[in-house]
Structures are given as C-alpha cells and as structure tokens.
C-alpha positions as CSV (number, residue, x, y, z in Angstrom):
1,X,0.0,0.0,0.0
2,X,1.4,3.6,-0.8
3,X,1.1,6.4,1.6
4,X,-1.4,7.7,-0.8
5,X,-3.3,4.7,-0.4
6,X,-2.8,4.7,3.6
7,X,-4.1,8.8,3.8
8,X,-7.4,6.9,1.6
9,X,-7.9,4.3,3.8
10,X,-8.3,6.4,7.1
11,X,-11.4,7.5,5.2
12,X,-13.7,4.6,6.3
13,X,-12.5,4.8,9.5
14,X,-14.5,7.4,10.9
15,X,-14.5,6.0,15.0
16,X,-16.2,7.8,17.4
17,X,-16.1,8.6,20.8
18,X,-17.9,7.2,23.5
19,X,-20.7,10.0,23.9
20,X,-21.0,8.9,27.7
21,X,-17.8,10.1,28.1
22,X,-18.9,13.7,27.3
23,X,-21.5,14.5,30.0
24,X,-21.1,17.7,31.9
25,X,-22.8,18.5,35.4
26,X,-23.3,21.9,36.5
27,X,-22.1,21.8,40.6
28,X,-24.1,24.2,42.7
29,X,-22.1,27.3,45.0
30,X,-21.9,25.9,48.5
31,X,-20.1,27.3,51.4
32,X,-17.0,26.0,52.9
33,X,-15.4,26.9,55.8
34,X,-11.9,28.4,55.6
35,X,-11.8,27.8,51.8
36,X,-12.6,30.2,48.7
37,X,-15.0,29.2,46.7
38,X,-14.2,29.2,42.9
39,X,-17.3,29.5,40.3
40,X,-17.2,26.6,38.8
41,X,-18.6,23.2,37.5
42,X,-18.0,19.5,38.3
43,X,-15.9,17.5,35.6
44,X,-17.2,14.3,35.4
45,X,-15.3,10.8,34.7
46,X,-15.6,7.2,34.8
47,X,-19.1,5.4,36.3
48,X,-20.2,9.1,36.3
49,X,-18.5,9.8,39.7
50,X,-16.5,13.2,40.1
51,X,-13.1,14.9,40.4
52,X,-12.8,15.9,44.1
53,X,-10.3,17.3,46.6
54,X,-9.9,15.0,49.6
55,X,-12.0,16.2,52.6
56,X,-12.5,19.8,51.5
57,X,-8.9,20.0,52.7
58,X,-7.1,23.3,50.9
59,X,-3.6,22.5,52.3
60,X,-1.2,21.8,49.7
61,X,-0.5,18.6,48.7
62,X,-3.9,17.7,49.6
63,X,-4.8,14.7,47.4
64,X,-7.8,14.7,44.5
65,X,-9.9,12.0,43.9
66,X,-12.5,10.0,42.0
67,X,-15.7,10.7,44.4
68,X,-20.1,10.5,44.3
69,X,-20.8,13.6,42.7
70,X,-22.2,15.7,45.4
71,X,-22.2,19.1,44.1
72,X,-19.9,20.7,47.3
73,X,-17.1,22.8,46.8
74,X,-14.3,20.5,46.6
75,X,-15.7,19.6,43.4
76,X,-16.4,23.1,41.9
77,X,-13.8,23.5,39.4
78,X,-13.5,26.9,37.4
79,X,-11.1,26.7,34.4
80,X,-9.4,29.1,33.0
81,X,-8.9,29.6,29.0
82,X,-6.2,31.6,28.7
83,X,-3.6,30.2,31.3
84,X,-5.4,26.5,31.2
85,X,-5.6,26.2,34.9
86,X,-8.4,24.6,36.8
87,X,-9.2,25.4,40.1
88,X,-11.0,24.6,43.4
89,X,-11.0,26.3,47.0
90,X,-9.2,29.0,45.6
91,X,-5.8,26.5,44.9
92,X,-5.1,24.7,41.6
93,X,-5.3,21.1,40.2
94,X,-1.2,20.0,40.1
95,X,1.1,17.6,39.1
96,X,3.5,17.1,42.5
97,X,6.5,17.8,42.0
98,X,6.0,18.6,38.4
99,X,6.7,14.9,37.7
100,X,6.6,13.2,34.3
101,X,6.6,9.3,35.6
102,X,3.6,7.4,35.0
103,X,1.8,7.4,38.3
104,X,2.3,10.8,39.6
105,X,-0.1,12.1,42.3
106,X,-2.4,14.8,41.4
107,X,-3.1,17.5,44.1
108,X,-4.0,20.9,45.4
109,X,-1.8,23.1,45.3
110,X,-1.2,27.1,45.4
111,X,-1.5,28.1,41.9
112,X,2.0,29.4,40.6
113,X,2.0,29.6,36.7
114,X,3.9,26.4,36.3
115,X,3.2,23.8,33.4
116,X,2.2,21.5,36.2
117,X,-0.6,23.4,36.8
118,X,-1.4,24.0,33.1
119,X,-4.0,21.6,31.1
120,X,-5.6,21.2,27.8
121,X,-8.5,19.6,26.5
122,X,-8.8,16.7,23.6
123,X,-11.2,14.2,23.1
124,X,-12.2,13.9,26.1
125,X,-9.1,13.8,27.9
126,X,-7.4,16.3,30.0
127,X,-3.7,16.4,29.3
128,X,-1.3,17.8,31.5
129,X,1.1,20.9,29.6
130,X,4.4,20.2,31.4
131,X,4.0,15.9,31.8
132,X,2.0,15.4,28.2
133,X,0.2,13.0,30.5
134,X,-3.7,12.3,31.0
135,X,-5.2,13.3,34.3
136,X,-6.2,9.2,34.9
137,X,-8.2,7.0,37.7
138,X,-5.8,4.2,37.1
139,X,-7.0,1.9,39.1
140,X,-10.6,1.8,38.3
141,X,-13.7,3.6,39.3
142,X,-14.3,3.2,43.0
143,X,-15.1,6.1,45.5
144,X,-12.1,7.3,46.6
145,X,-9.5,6.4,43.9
146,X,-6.9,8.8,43.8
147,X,-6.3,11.0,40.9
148,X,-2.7,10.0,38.9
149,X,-1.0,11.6,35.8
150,X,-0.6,8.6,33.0
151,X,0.3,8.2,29.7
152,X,-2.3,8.9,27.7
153,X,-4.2,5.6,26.1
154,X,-8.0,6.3,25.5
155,X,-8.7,4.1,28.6
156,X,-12.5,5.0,29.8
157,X,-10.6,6.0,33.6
158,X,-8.8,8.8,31.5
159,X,-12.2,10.6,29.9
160,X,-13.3,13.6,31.3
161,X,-15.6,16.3,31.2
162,X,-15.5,19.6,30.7
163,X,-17.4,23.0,29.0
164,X,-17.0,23.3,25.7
165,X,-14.7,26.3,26.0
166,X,-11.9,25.1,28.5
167,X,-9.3,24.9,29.1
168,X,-7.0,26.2,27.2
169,X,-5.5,24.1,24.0
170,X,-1.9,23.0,23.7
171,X,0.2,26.2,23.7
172,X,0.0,28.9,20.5
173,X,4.5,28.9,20.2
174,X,3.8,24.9,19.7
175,X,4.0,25.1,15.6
176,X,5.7,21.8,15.4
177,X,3.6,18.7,14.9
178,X,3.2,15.8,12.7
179,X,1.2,13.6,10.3
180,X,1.0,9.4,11.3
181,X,-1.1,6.6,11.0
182,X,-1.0,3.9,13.8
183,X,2.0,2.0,13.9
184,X,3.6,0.4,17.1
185,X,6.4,3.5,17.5
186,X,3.3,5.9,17.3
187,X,3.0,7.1,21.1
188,X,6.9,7.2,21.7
189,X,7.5,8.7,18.8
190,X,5.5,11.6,19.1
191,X,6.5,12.2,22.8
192,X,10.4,11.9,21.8
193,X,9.8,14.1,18.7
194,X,8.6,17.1,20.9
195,X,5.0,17.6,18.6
196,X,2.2,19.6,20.5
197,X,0.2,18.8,17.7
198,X,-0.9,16.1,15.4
199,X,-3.5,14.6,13.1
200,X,-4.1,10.9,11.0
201,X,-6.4,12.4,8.3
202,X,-9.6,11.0,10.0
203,X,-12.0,12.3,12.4
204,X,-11.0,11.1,15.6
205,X,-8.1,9.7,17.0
206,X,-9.5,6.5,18.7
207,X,-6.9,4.1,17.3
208,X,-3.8,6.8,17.4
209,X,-4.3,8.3,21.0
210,X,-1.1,10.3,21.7
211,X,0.2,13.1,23.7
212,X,-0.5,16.0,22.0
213,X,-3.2,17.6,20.7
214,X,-5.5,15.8,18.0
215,X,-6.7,17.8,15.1
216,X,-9.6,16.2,12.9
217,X,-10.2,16.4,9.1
218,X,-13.2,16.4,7.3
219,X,-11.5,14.1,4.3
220,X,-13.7,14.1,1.5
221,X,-17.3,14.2,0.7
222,X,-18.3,11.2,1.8
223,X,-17.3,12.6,5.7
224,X,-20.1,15.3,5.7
225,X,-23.1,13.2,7.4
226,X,-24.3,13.7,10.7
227,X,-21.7,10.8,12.7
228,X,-18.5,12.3,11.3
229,X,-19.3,15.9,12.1
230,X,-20.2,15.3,15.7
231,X,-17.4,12.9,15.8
232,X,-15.2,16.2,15.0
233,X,-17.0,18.4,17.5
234,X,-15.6,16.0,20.8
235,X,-12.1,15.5,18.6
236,X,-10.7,18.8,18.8
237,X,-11.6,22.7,18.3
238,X,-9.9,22.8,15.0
239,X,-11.1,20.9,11.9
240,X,-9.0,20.1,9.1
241,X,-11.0,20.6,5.9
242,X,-10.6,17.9,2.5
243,X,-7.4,16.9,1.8
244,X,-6.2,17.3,-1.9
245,X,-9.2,18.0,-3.4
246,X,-7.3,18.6,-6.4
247,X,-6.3,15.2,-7.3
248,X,-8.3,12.4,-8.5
249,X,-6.7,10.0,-5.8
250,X,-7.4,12.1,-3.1
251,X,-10.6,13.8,-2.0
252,X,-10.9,14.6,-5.9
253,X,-13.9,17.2,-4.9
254,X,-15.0,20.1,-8.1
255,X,-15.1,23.5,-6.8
256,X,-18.9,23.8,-6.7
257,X,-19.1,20.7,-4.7
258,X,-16.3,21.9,-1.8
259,X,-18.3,25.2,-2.0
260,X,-22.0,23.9,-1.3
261,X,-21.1,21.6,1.4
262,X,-18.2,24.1,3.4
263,X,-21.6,25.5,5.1
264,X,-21.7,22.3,7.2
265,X,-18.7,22.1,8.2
266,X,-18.8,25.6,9.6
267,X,-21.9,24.4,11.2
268,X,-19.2,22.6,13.7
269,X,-19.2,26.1,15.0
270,X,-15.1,24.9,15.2
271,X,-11.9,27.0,14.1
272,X,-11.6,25.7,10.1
273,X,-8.3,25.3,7.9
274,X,-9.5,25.5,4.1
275,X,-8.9,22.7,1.5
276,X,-5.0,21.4,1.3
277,X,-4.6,21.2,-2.7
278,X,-1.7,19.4,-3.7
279,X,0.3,22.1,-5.7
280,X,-0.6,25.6,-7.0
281,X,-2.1,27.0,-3.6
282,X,-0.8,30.3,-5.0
283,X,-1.6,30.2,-8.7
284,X,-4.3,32.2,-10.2
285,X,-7.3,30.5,-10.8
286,X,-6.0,27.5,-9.2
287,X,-8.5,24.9,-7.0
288,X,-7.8,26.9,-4.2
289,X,-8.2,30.0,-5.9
290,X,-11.5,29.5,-7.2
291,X,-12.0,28.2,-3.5
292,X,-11.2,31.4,-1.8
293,X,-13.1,32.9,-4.4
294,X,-16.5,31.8,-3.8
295,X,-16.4,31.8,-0.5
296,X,-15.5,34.9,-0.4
297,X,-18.9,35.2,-2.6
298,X,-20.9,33.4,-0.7
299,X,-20.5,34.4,2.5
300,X,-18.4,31.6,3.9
301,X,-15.5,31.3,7.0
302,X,-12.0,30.2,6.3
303,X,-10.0,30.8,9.1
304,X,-6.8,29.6,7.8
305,X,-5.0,28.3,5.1
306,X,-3.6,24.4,4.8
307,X,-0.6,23.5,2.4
308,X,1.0,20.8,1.3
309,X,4.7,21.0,-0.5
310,X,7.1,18.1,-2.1
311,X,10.5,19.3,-3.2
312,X,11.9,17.4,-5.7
313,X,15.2,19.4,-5.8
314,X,17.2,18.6,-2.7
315,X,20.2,21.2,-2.9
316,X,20.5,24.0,-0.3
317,X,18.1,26.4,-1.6
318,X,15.4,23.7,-1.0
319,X,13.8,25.3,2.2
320,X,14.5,28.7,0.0
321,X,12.0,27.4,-2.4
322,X,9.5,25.6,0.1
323,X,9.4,29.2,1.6
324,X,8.9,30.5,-1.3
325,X,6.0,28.9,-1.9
326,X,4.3,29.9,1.6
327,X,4.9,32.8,1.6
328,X,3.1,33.5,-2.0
329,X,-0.1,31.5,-0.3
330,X,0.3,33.8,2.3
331,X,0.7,37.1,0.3
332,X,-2.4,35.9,-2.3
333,X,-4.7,35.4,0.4
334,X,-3.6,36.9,3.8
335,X,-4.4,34.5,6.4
336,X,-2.7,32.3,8.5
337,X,-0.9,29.5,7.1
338,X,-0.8,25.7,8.6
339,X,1.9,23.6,6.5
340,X,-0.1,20.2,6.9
341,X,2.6,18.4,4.7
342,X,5.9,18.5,3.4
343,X,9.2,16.9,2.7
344,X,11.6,16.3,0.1
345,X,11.0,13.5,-2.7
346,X,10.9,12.9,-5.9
347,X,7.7,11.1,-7.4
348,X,9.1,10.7,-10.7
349,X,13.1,10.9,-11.2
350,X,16.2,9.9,-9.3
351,X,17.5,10.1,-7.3
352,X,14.1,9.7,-5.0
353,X,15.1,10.8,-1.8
354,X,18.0,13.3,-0.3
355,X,20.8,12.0,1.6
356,X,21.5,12.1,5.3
357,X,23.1,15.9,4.6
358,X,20.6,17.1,2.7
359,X,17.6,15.8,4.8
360,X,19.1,17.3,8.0
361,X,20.1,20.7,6.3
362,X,16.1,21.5,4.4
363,X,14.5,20.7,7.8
364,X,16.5,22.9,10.1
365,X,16.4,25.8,7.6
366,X,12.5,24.9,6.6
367,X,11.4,24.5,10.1
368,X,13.5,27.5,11.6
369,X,12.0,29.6,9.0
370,X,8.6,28.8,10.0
371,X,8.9,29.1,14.0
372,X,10.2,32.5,12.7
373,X,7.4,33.2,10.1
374,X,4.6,34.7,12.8
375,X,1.7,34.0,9.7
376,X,2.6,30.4,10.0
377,X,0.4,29.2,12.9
378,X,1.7,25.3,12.3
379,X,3.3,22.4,10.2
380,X,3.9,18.7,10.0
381,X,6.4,16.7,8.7
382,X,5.0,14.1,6.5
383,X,5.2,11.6,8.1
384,X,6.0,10.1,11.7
385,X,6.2,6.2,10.8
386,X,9.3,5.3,8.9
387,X,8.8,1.7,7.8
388,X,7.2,0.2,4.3
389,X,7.8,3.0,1.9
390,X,7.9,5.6,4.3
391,X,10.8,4.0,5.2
392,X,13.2,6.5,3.4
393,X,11.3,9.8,4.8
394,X,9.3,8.8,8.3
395,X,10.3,10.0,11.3
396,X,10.5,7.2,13.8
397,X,10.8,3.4,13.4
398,X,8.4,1.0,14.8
399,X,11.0,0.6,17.9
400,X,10.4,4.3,18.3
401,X,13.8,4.9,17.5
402,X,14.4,7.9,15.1
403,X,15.8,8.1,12.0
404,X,17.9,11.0,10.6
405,X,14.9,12.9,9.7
406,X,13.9,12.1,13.2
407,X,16.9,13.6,15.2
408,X,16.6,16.5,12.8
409,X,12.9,17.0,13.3
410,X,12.9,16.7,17.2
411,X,15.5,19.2,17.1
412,X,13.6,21.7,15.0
413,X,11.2,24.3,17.0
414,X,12.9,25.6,19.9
C-alpha cells in the first residue's frame, strides 16, 4: 500500500467517541469553611462519579480523587482559557512535583503559573502541559481512587468532562507537529519528537491516542453526514477541511461541490483550515483560488490556510524554495498559514530521496524559518512512521527509535 493509499484508507474509518464520556454536570455554589470558593462546575469521569479534593482539605499537597458527585465545593472546578488552569477552594489542580513518571499524584496546590498546573483539552481527555500525561483514575472507578497523571491511552478512567470552551489548547508557540497513522512506534514517537500537535487524516483519534493535541479532518465528501461531524466536535476545536481535493486519488472534490457543502462544516461552529490542494495554492485561478473565491462570494468562514509541499530538488536552496511557496499563499490570500505536509521526494526521477546531509540541512532551515514566520500558525512533517515505503522519509521506526529525519525533526522548533 502507498502512503497515498494509507491517507485513503483512514477515510472509512470514521470511529467515534464514546458519547458517555462527554456529560457535563453543572455543581451548585456551597459554602465551605476556611476555603474560597471558585465558580465553577464538576468535571465528570468514569461510572459518572467526580473529580474531588480530599476532605475539603485546601492544604497543599492535599490529594484529588475519583468521588459521588455531590455538588460541594471540593468539586467546583473553574477553568481558566487563557492560562489553562483549573481550580477549586481558591488553589489549583497540580502535578506534584512537576513529575513526568507514569503514576504521579495529582493534588491541590497554590496556583503558581507552572506547566504543572497547566492543562488542555482533547477528546475527552485532560492532558497535563508540562508531563504530556492524561489526568487518569488508574486503578478503576471506586469512590475514593486517587487521581494519577498517566500516559495517555484512551482508557475509559482517562475521559473527562468539561465546558465546551476550556481549558486552554496545547500552547499557540507549539507550531511543530506531525502527520501518522497507527503504527507500534506511534505514542513514543511523538512524545520523543517534541510535537504539540498532530493529526491521522480522520476524524477522531481513537486508534492513534497520543500526547498531543489531536486535530480532525473532514477528508472528502463522503465525511459530511451527521456521525462524522459530531465525531469532529468531541475530537478537537480545529477541523481540518478535504485533503487534496485537487487530485483524482485524493478527496478529488469540483469547486462547486467543496463550496456547497463548506456550510456544514462551519456548522461545527469549530476554528476551520480551508482545502489542502496538492500544488498551485498560489496560482491564479487555481482549485484553491477559485476556492477562496467563492467563498469569499458566498459568505463563507475560512480561518486559515492548509498547504501541502514536495520538493523534488534537494540542494541547499530547497527550504528557499519551500518558503517561497508559503509565503506567495500567504501574500495571495492573507491569512494564516498551517503547512499540513511536506518533505523532500521525488515522485518521478532519481534520485528519489535526499541524503542524510541534505535531509538534515532542508529541515532545520524549513522549520527554523517557520517558528520565525509569525503567519505560519503550524506544520507537519510528513510523516511520523518510517517503515514500508515511508521508510526512506518517516520519522521514527516502529521501535520508536528515530531516523535522521527524526533527530533533525525533534531538534527543529525551539
């Protein structure tokens, strides 16, 4: 199978989460002795019991645990967006120590601006910032379990609750992230490889759960119906829209056809990348230009743009020219730019792929150009597996050992 034919086949995928695992419970304002009361609401796990701070205690290091929902104070949680905190009796939810090892204790703790105190939201899990790890009830479901960080694996005791606007997602200056499919080096690999971001052109990541933020896609025509579009909504706040609409292998999509169905994907009432043509992004009277065009007629919300780019040349002027090319998407339509895919091969000439040298040289210069490019909100290598025939360009092998591109890649964005 190609990697064309892998991209396809995530297509009929379309999994879906759990819906049980969604259910939020508004907690009543009660008064505790001795503690500040934070406005807030209950966030809600496994066998529908709640997130609670041992005793009502507000010492640090107090322990939080899986408890009967009761609707007290100790499990009042108020979130906040913009620094991704969540908070109860006036202290913050924290990762002791600031530890990264599977099994660390979560607590209460004075809230001091750390990453340990910092989380984000994605599909239903609540990862910690500075760990990567889910907030989990390893152990099970009864009363009184306490609260651990653990690597993140879609297990039912790491689903969670929350409002549909907190807390805040995986940090804005995290650009770098990366394009997979499952494979057994998946999780390590993108944990080594530093992403805050990634995505398995599908619309959910039930069978690729990672640490990092999941981004869905909308693939192709066939994905606009009722399942995949709620599927997106508990994915992620950002949707993806068709990939390569340009190409008869891909989403292969006319103009008119993206046009009259964009209005339900904005429907998702979620932040929306526009089509990711294959080539031409910047060429008048392209796919994409026609695109932008009529939606600009009609009315219709593109929040960003989505690019793909293969260089065939693989000299040093190669991120010259990748850049080159972003930058005239950028100037043609003036919004931000996420680079979904790119690399370096040659689809029909020799030699196919760049050496060790060259590899190492276009993504250092490519991917320091973009951290320093403020228009370019993201990227992703394509792609994270090396093995088959990605084997020559992947990141990681399925050992989750990188490659060159690998130790270049996880160097890249800091």
């Amino acid at each position: 199978m190609t990697w064309r034919e892998m991209c396809r086949s995530r297509l009929v995928r379309g999994g879906a989460i759990t819906a049980s695992l969604l259910v939020v419970i508004a907690a009543g304002l009660a008064a505790v002795p001795n503690a500040q009361a934070d406005t807030g609401i209950g966030i809600v796990g496994v066998a529908g019991k709640c997130v609670d701070v041992t005793w009502s205690q507000t010492a640090n290091g107090t322990a939080v645990q899986l408890y009967d929902c009761n609707g007290t104070d100790a499990q009042n949680w108020a979130v906040d967006p913009a620094q991704g905190t969540i908070r109860a009796l006036g202290k913050c939810l924290d990762v002791a120590n600031a530890a990264h090892a599977d099994g660390t204790t979560v607590q209460l703790f004075d809230c001091n601006g750390t990453d340990a105190q910092r989380w984000w939201a994605t599909n239903g899990w609540l990862i910690n910032i500075g760990s990567r790890k889910c907030l989990d009830a390893h152990g099970g479901s009864a009363t009184g379990t306490p609260l651990q960080t653990w690597t993140c694996t879609g297990a039912p005791t790491q689903a969670w609750s929350l409002p549909a606007a907190a807390p805040a997602p995986a940090p804005a200056a995290v650009k770098k992230g990366v394009s997979t499919w499952a494979f057994p080096g998946l999780a390590a690999g993108i944990r080594d490889v530093g992403a805050g971001w990634y995505y398995d052109w599908s619309v959910a990541n039930d069978d690729v759960p990672a640490q990092a933020e999941f981004v869905p896609m909308i693939w192709g025509a066939a994905a606009v119906n009722d399942a995949d579009l709620g599927t997106v909504r508990r994915s992620g706040s950002t949707l993806l829209g068709f990939n390569e609409p340009d190409l008869s292998g891909q989403a292969n999509m006319p103009v008119e056809q993206a046009l009259s169905l964009w209005p339900r994907l904005e429907q998702t009432g979620m932040r929306l990348g526009s089509p990711a043509v294959a080539f031409g992004g910047d060429t008048p009277g392209g796919w994409l230009d026609r695109f932008m065009t009529g939606a600009r007629e009609r009315g219709l919300r593109v929040d960003f743009i989505t690019v793909h780019w293969y260089g065939s040349y693989f000299g040093d002027a190669a991120a010259d020219q990748f850049m080159s090319y972003v930058n005239a998407v950028h100037d043609r339509y003036g919004l931000p730019i996420w680079v979904t895919e790119f690399g370096l091969i040659n689809f029909t000439g020799t030699p196919r792929y760049p050496d060790a040298q060259q590899v190492t040289t276009f993504i250092a210069k490519a991917t320091a150009a973009m951290q320093a490019a403020p228009y370019v909100e993201r990227y992703a290598w394509h792609s994270l597996p090396a093995a088959g025939e990605s084997a020559e360009y992947g990141l990681y092998r399925d050992d989750a050992t990188p490659t060159v591109a690998g130790v270049a890649y996880r160097a890249a964005g800091h």
